[in-house]
C-alpha positions in Angstrom: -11.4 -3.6 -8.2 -9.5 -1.0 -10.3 -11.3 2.2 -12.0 -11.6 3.1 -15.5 -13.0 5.9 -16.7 -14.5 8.9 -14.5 -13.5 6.5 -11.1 -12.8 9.0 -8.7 -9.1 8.5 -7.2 -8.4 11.2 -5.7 -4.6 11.4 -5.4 -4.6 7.3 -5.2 -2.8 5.6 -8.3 -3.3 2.6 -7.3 -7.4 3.3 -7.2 -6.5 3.3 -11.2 -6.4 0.2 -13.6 -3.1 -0.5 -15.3 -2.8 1.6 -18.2 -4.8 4.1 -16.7 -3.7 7.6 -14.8 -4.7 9.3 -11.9 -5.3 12.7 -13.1 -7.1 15.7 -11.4 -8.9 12.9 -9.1 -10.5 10.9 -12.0 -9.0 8.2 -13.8 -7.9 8.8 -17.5 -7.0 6.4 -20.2 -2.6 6.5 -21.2 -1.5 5.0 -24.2 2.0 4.6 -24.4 3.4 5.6 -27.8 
């Protein structure tokens, strides 16, 4: 499974859901303008 919100990734995109970004070892939500 992929993480969402607060999913701790450390330095591990891939530990984030698509559309999501690996950032200070949490997940965070991108949008894409």
């Amino acid at each position: 499974d992929c993480g969402t919100i607060w999913h701790y990734c450390g330095t591990d995109q891939s530990e984030c859901c698509e559309g999501w970004k690996c950032s200070r070892q949490l997940c965070k939500y991108v949008i894409d303008w």
